[in-house]
C-alpha positions in Angstrom: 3.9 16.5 -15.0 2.3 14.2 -17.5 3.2 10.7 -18.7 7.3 10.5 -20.0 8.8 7.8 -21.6 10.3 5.3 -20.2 13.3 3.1 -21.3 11.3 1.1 -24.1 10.0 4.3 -25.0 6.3 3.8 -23.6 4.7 6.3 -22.0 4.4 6.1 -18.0 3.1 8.1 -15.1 5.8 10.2 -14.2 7.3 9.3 -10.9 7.7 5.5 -12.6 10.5 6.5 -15.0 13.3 7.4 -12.4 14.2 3.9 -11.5 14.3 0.3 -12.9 12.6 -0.7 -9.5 9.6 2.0 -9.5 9.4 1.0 -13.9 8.8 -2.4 -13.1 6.2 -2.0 -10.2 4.7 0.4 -12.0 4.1 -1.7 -14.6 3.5 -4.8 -13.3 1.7 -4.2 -9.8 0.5 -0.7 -9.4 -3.1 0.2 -9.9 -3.8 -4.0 -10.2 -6.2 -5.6 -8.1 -4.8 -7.4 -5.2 -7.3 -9.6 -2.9 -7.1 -11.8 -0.1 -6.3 -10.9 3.4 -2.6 -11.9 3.9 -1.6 -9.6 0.4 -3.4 -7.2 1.9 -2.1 -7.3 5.1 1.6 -6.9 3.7 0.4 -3.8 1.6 -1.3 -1.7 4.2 2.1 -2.8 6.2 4.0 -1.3 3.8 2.2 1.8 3.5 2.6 2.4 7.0 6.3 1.4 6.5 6.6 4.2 4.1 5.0 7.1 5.9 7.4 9.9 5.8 9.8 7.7 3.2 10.4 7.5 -0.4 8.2 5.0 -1.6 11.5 3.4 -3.2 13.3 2.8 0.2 10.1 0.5 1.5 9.7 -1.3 -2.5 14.3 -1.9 -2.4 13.1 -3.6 1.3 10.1 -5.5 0.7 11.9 -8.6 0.7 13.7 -8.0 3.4 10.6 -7.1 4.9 8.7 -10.1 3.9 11.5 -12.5 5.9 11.6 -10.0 9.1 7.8 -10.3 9.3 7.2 -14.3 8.7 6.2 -13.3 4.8 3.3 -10.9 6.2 1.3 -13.8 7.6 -0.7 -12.3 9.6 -1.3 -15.3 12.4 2.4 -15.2 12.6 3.0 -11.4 13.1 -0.2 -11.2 15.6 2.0 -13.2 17.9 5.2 -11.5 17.0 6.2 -10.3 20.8 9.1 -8.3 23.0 11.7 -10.5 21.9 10.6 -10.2 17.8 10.0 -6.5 18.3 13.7 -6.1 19.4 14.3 -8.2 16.4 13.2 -6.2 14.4 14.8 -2.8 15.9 18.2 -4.7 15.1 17.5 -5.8 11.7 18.8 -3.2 9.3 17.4 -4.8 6.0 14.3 -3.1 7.2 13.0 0.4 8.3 13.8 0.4 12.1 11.3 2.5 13.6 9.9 1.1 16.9 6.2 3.2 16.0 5.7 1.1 12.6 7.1 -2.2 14.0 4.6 -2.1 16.8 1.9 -0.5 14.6 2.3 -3.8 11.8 2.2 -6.1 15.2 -1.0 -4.7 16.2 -2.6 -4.6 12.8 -2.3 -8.0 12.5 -4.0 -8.8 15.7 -7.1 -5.8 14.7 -7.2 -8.1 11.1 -7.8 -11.3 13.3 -10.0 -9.6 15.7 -12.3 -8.2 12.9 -16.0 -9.3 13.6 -17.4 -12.4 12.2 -18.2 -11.6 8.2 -15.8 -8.6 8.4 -12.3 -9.1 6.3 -9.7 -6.6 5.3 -10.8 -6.7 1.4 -14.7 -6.1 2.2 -13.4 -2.8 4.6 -11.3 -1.3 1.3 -14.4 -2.4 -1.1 -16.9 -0.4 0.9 -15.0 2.1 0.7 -13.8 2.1 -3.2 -13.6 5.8 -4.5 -16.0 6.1 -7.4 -15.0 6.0 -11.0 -13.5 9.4 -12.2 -11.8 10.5 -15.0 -8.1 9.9 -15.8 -6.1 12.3 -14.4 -4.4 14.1 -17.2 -1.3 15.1 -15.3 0.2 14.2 -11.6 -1.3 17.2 -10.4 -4.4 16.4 -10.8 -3.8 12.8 -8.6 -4.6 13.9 -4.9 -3.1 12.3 -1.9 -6.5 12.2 -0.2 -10.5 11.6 -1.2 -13.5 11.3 1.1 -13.2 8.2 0.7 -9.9 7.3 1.7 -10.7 9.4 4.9 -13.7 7.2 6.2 -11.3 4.4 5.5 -9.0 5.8 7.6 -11.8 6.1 10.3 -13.0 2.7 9.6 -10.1 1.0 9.7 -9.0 2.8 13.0 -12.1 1.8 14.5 -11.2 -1.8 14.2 -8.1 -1.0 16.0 -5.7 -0.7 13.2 -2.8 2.2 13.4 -0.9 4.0 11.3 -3.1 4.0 8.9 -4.0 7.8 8.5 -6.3 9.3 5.1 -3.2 9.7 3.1 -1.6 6.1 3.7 -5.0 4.7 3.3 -5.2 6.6 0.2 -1.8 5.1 -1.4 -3.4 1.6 -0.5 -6.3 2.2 -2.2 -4.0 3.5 -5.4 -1.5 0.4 -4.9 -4.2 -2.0 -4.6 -6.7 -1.4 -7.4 -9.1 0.3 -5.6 -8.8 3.4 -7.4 -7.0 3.7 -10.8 -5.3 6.7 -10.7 -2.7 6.0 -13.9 -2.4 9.3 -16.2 -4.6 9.0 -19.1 -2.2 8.7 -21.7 -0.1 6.0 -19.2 0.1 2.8 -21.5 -0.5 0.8 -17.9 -3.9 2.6 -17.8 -5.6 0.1 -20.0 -4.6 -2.5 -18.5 -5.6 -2.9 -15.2 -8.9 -3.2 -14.0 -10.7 -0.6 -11.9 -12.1 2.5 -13.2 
């Protein structure tokens, strides 16, 4: 599928024109940079979230996930506990699913356990996918690279879960680390990486 119009008649990555919600973060946050280690945090969260789910559940959510998880701060979350975890299993404004709660729990203590010098951001940059060319259609975007495998590996070597080549990928695509907007996208020129 290549780029369709979207309701102002702008042409958009095709996935981003079935909803209101996906139209506006496609526009306004997919494929843009996002830094520092708490934003970061929530994203690669949220990934997790959404393995095996439409990406729409986890983005109608996110605020709901933001309260339930103490707005993704990751001191806060690292010392979530039993009591917060069955919390969390009660709280349907969120995706109850004991695997991802405890995954996010322990992410949060492998980001505060990373070594001296290490952060979150400097894992994803060494392992930014090189520049390539706009894809044309969404056939040509793949779910996984090289690179999104090694930061898989990386990642999980650090201790964080859930965080297999394909949700690593999405992060990278969600985050700015690869630009993977269809070439004739209007969004395409507008954010940042390659």
């Amino acid at each position: 599928m290549s780029a369709v119009s979207g309701s102002d008649g702008r042409l958009r990555c095709g996935w981003a024109v079935t909803s209101a919600d996906y139209e506006a973060y496609h526009d306004q946050e997919w494929g843009r940079p996002v830094t520092g280690e708490a934003a970061l945090f929530e994203r690669i969260s949220l990934e997790a979230f959404q393995s095996g789910l439409s990406w729409i559940t986890i983005l109608r959510k996110r605020e709901a996930f933001r309260s339930a998880f103490a707005g993704f701060d990751p001191r806060s979350v690292a010392a979530f506990n039993d009591d917060d975890v069955v919390r969390l299993l009660g709280d349907a404004a969120i995706v109850r699913n004991r695997a991802k709660i405890l995954a996010t729990i322990a992410n949060a203590r492998a980001l505060l356990s990373l070594p001296p010098g290490t952060t979150l951001e400097g894992i994803l940059e060494a392992h930014r996918p090189a520049p390539r060319d706009p894809p044309e259609s969404l056939a040509d975007v793949p779910a996984v690279v090289p690179e999104s495998t090694a930061l898989a590996k990386d990642l999980r070597s650090h201790g964080f879960r859930f965080v297999g080549p394909t949700t690593a990928y999405a992060m990278q695509q969600a985050t700015g680390y690869v630009n993977d907007h269809l070439a004739s996208c209007w969004v395409r020129a507008r954010t940042l990486s390659g």
